[in-house]
N, C-alpha and C positions, 0 to 999 in steps of 0.2 A: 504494500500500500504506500499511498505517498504519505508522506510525515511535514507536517505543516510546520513552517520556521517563527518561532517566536517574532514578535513585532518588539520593537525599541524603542524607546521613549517618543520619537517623533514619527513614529507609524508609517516608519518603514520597515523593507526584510533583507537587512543587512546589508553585506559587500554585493554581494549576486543581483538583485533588483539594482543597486545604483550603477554596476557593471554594464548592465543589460539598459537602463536607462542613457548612459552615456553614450553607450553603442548606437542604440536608434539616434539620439539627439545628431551623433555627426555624421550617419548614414542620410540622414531628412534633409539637413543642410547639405551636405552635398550634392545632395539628389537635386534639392532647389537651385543651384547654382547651377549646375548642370544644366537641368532644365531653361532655368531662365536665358544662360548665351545659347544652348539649342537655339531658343523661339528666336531669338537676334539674328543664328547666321543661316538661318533654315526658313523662315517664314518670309510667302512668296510676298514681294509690294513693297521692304523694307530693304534698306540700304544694308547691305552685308558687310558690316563692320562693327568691330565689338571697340566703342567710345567708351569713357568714363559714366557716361549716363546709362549705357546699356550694363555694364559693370556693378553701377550702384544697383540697378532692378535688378540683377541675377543675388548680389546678395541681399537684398529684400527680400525675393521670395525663397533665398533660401532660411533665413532669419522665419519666418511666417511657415512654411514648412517643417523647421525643425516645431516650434512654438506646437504646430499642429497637431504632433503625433506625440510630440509630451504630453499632452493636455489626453489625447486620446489612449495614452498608456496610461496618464493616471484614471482616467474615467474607469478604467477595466480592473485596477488594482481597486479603486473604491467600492465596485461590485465587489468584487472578488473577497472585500473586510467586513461585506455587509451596511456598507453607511446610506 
């Protein structure tokens, strides 16, 4: 059977959830950043050159992407305590 990990004063489950949390958070971001120069040197109508302005919107939605899947890893850990 699986054996449930004690929680710690700030209602986390130790090294392993904050491992696993850091993993997604700079998987999200990169993925955003990725994504965002994709759509700059990929999307047809749009000058295909990565500027400082296309730059800052790749890390914005990487910034916004990571944000997204933290919120939604914690949503699932919240289930997961019962709150």
């Amino acid at each position: 059977m699986h054996e449930q990990q004690p929680e710690d004063r700030n209602g986390t489950r130790g090294p392993e959830a904050e491992d696993r949390r850091r993993r997604v958070s700079v998987t999200a971001f990169v993925a955003g950043v990725v994504a965002g120069l994709g759509f700059f040197l990929f999307f047809p109508g749009l000058p295909h050159v990565i500027d400082w302005g296309a730059i800052l919107v790749a890390l914005a939605a990487g910034v916004a992407a990571r944000a997204g899947c933290l919120a939604w890893l914690g949503r699932g850990e919240a289930g997961r305590r019962g709150r």
